[in-house]
C-alpha positions in Angstrom: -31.6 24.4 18.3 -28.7 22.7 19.4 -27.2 23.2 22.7 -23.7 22.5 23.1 -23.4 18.8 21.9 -27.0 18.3 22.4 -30.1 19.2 20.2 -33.3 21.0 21.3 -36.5 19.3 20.3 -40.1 21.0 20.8 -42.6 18.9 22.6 -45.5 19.4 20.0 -42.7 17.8 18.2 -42.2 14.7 19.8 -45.8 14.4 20.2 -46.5 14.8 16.8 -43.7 12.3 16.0 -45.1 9.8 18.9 -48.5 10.0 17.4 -47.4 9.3 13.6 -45.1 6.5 14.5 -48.4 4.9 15.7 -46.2 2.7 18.5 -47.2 2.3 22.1 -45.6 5.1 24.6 -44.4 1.9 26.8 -41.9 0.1 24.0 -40.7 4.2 22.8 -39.5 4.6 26.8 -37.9 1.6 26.5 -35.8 2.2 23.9 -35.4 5.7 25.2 -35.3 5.9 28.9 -34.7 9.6 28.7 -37.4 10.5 26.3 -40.0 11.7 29.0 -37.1 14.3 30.6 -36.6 15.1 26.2 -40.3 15.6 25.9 -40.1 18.3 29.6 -36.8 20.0 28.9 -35.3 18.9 31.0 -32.7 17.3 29.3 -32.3 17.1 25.5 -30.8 14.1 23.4 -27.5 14.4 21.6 -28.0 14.5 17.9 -27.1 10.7 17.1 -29.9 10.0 19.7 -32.0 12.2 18.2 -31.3 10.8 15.1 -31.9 7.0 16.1 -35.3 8.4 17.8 -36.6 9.8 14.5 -35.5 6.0 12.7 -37.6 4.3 15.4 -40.3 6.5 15.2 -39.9 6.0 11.3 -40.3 9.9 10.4 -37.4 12.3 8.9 -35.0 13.2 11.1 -35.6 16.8 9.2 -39.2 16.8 10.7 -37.5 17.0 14.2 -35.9 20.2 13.5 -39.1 22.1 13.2 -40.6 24.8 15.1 -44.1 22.7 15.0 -45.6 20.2 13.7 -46.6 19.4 10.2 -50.2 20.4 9.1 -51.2 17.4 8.0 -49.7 13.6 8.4 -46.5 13.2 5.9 -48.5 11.1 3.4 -51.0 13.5 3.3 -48.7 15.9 2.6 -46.5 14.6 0.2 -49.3 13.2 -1.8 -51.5 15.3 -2.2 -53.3 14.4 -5.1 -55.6 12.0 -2.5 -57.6 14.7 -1.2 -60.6 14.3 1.2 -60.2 10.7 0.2 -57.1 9.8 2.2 -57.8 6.5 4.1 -55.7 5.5 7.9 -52.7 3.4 7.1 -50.5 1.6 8.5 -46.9 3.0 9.3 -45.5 -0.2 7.4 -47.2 1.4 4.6 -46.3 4.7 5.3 -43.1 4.3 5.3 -43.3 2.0 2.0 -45.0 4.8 0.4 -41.9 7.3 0.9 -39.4 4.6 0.2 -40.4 4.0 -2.9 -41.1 7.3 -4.3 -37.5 7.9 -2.9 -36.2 6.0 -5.6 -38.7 6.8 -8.0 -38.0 10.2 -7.7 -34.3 9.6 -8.1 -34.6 7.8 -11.0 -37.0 10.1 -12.9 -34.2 13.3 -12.2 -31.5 11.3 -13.2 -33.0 9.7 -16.4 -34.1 12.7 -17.7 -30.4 14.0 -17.3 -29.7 11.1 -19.5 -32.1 12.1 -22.2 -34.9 9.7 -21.4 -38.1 10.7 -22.7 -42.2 10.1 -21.9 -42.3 6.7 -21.6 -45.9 6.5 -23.0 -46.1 8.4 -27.1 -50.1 7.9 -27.4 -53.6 7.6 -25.2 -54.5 4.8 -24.2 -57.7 6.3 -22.0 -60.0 4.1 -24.5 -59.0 0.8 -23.3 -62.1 -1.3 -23.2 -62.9 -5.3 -22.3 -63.5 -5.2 -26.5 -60.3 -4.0 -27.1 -57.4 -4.7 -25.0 -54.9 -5.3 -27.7 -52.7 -2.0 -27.1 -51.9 -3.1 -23.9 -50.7 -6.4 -25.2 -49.1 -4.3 -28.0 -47.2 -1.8 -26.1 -45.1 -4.4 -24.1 -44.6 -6.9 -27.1 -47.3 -9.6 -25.8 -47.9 -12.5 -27.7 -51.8 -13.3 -27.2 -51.2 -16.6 -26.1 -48.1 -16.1 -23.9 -49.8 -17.8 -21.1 -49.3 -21.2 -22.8 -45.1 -20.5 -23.0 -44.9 -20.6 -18.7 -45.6 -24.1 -17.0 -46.0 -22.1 -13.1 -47.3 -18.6 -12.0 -43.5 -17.7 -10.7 -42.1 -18.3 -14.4 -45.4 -16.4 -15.8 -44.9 -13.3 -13.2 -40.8 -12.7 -14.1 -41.8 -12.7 -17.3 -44.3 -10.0 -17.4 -42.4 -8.6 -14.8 -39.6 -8.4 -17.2 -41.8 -7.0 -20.2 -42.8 -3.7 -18.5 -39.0 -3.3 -17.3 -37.9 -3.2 -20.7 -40.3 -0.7 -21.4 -38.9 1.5 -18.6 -41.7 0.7 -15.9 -39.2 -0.4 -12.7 -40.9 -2.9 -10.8 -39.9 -3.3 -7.2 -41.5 -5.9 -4.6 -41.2 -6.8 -1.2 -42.5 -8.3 2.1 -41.1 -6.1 4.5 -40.4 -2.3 5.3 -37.3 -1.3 3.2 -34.2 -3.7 4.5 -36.3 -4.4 7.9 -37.6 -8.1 8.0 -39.2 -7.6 11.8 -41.6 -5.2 9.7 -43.8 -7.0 7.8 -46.2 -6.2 5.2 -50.2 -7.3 5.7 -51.2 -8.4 2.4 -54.9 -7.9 4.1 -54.2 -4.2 3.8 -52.5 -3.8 0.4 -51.4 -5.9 -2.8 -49.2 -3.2 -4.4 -49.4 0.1 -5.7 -47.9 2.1 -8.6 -46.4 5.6 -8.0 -47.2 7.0 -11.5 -44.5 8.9 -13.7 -43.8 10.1 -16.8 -40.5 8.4 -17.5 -39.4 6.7 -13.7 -43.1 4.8 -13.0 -42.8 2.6 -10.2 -45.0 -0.5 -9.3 -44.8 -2.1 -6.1 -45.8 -5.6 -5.2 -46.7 -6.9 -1.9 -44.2 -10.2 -2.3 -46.5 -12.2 0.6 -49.1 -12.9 -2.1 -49.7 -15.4 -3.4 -47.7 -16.1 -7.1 -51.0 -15.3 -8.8 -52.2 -12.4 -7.0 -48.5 -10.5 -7.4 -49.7 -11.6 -11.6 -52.8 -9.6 -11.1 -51.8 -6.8 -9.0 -48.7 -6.4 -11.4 -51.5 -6.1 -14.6 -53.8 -4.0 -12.6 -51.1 -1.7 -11.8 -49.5 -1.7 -15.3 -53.5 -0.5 -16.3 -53.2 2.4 -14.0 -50.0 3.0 -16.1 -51.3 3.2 -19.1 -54.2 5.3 -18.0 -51.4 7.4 -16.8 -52.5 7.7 -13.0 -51.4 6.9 -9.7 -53.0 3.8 -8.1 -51.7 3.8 -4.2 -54.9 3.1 -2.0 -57.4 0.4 -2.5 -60.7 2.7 -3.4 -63.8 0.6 -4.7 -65.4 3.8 -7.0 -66.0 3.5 -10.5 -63.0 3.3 -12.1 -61.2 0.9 -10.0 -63.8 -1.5 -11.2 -63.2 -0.8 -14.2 -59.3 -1.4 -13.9 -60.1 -5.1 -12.1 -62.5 -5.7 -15.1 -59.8 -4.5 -17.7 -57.0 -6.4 -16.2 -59.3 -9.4 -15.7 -59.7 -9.2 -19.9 -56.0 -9.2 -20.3 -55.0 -11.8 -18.5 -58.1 -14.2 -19.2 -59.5 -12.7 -22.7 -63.4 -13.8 -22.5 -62.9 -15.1 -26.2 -60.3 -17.5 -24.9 -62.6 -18.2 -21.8 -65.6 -19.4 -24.3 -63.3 -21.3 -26.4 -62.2 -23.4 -23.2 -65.2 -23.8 -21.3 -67.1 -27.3 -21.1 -70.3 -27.4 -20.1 -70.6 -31.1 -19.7 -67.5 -30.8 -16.8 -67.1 -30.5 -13.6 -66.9 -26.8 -12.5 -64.5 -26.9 -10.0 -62.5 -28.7 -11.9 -62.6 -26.5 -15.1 -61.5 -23.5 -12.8 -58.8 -25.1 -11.2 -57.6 -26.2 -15.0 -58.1 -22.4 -16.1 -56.1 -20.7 -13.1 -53.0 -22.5 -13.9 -53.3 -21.8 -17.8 -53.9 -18.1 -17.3 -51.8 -18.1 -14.4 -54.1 -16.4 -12.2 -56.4 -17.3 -8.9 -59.1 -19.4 -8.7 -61.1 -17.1 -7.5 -60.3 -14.3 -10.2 -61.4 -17.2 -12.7 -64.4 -17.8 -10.9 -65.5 -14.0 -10.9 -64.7 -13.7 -14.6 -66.9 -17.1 -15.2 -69.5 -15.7 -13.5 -69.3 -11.8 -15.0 -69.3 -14.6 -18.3 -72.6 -16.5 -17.2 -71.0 -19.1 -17.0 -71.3 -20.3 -13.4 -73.6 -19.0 -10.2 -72.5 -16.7 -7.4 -73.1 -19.6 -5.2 -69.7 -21.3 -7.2 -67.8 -17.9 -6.2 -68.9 -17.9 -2.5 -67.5 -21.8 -2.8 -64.3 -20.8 -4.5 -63.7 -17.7 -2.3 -63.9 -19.8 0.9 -61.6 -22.2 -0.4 -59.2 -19.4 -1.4 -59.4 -17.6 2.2 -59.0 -21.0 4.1 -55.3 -21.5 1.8 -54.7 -18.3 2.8 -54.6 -18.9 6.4 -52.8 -22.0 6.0 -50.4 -20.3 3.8 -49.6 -17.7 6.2 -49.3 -20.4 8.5 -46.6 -21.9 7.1 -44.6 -18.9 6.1 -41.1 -18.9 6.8 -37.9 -15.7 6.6 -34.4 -16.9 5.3 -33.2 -17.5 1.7 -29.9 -15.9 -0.4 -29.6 -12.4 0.5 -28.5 -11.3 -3.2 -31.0 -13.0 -5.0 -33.8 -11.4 -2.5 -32.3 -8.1 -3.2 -32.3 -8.4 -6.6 -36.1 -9.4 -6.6 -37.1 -6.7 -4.3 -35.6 -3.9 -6.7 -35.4 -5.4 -9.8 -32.4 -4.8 -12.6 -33.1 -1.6 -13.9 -33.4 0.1 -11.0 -30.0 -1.7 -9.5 -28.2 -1.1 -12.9 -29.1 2.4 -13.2 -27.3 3.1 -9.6 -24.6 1.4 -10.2 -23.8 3.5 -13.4 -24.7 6.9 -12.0 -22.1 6.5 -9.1 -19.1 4.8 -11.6 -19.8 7.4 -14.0 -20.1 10.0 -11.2 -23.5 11.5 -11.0 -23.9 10.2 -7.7 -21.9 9.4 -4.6 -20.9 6.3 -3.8 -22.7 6.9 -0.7 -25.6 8.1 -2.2 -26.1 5.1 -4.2 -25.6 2.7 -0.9 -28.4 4.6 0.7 -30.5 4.4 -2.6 -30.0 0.4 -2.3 -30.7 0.3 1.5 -27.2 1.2 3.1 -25.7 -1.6 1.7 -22.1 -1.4 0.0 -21.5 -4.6 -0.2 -24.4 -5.4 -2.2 -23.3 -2.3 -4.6 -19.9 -4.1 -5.0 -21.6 -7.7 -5.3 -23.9 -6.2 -8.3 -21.7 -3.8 -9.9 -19.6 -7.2 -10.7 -22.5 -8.8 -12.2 -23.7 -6.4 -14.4 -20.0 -5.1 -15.3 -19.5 -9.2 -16.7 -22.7 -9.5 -18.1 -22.3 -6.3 -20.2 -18.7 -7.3 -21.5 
């Protein structure tokens, strides 16, 4: 409750809120030098304090108003399809997770307010390694539209680009929301989708590599189609059968046997396949061998290659670069177009549709111009 200009705060509270920010005691005190006489009663924090406690910790500043503690962590709670099954994550992720559905959410309400309807008219549960032609179909894929890209950045902005114009927004990032001191650990996720029926949102990990964002993009857009939500890695049955299945569409085996020379080198031949198909070595070495075409030993060669470029990449990594164009990758135009028209045309505020874009007005302004010139 609030007292006077301050706010009361129970202690299971800011215990619970402690524990699921997953930081060290040591670095919250000293932020907050008061948080210890908070936690007693014996002094309470003014609600702007309490308010920049709840965006350190990274947990709604609703949560702190509670008489006790949630039953369960927030992701469990607010996705509660995972069950039993739900894994530990990160907070990074955590916070990705509600983020994203954020917007999703937003942007499922306020198409269907336009009239939008399901994006996907048939079933497409019958998807097989034989048969992955509906999935080329649905997005308007040539079968050979590998050959049209001369690098995996040109190859992934266009597939990227095929599912938005079929209504699937496709965000990506490296870091938690607007915050480039939180980075994302490819190690523990390469993307996710957030499955809906007319608002489904796949998100990339952006610190892959070119051609892993390719084939976490595909494996999502799989999920899609199998109308399901894909958000934690889980190696059971059918996630296998989703790597296999994406593995088809981006490297068709009939293609594969057409290309593949016995009488050269193998190495060679997989470094020449991974930048037609625009995909990883390594993916094209799993799929020769799934093929027959090459031993495990080749993978285990391939796959220590791949981890030691890895390394070297991550070495190597630097921030920076134009803060519009990064923006603009990170949400991608559909999303950013369909803000900008719900606050000029007045279904949302103004302030509302900063918040949407990450509390930035002056990227609103900088976009709205764009799209306003490009659509005249």
């Amino acid at each position: 409750m609030a007292t006077g200009s301050k706010v009361e705060v129970s202690r299971d509270i800011y215990l619970w809120a402690i524990e699921e920010s997953q930081k060290d005691f040591l670095e919250i005190k000293n932020r907050f030098k008061k948080i210890e006489f908070w936690m007693s009663g014996e002094d309470h924090p003014t609600f702007r304090q309490l308010e920049r406690l709840a965006n350190f910790l990274g947990v709604p500043l609703g949560y702190m108003f509670l008489d006790e503690p949630p039953g369960a962590n927030i992701v469990e709670s607010e996705f509660r399809s995972i069950g039993n099954k739900l894994p530990a994550i990160s907070k990074d992720l955590q916070d990705t997770l509600y983020i994203m559905a954020r917007k999703k959410d937003w942007l499922s309400e306020y198409r269907r307010e336009k009239g939008w309807g399901k994006l996907l008219s048939h079933d497409f549960s019958e998807l097989s390694r034989e048969n992955m032609l509906p999935a080329k179909e649905y997005i308007d894929l040539d079968e050979f539209w590998y050959r049209e890209h001369r690098n995996k950045d040109s190859a992934f902005k266009y597939l990227r680009q095929k599912l938005e114009d079929k209504g699937i927004v496709v965000m990506q990032s490296g870091v938690v929301g607007t915050d480039n001191s939180r980075r994302l650990d490819v190690n523990e996720f390469r993307g996710f989708l957030l499955y809906d029926d007319i608002a489904p949102l796949i998100f990339i990990n952006s610190r892959d590599s070119d051609a892993g964002k390719i084939y976490t993009l595909i494996h999502e857009y799989i999920h899609f189609l199998l109308q399901e939500d894909d958000i934690f890695v889980d190696e059971d049955s059918n996630e296998i059968n989703v790597n296999m299945l994406a593995a088809e569409f981006l490297m068709p085996t009939s293609h594969i046997q057409e290309l593949w020379d016995n009488n050269k080198p193998e190495l060679e031949q997989i470094e020449e396949l991974s930048n037609l198909f625009h995909v990883s070595r390594l993916a094209v070495a799993i799929k020769l061998k799934d093929s027959g075409k090459i031993s495990q030993h080749m993978v285990n060669i391939v796959k220590q290659q791949t981890e030691n470029a890895i390394r070297d990449r991550s070495a190597k990594e630097t921030g920076g670069g134009d803060y519009y164009r990064t923006s603009r990758s990170r949400l991608g135009d559909s999303f950013l177009r369909a803000v900008i028209q719900g606050a000029e045309s007045g279904d949302i505020s103004y302030t509302y549709a900063f918040d949407l874009l990450g509390g930035s007005a002056k990227l609103f302004d900088y976009f709205k111009e764009e799209f306003i010139n490009y659509e005249r």
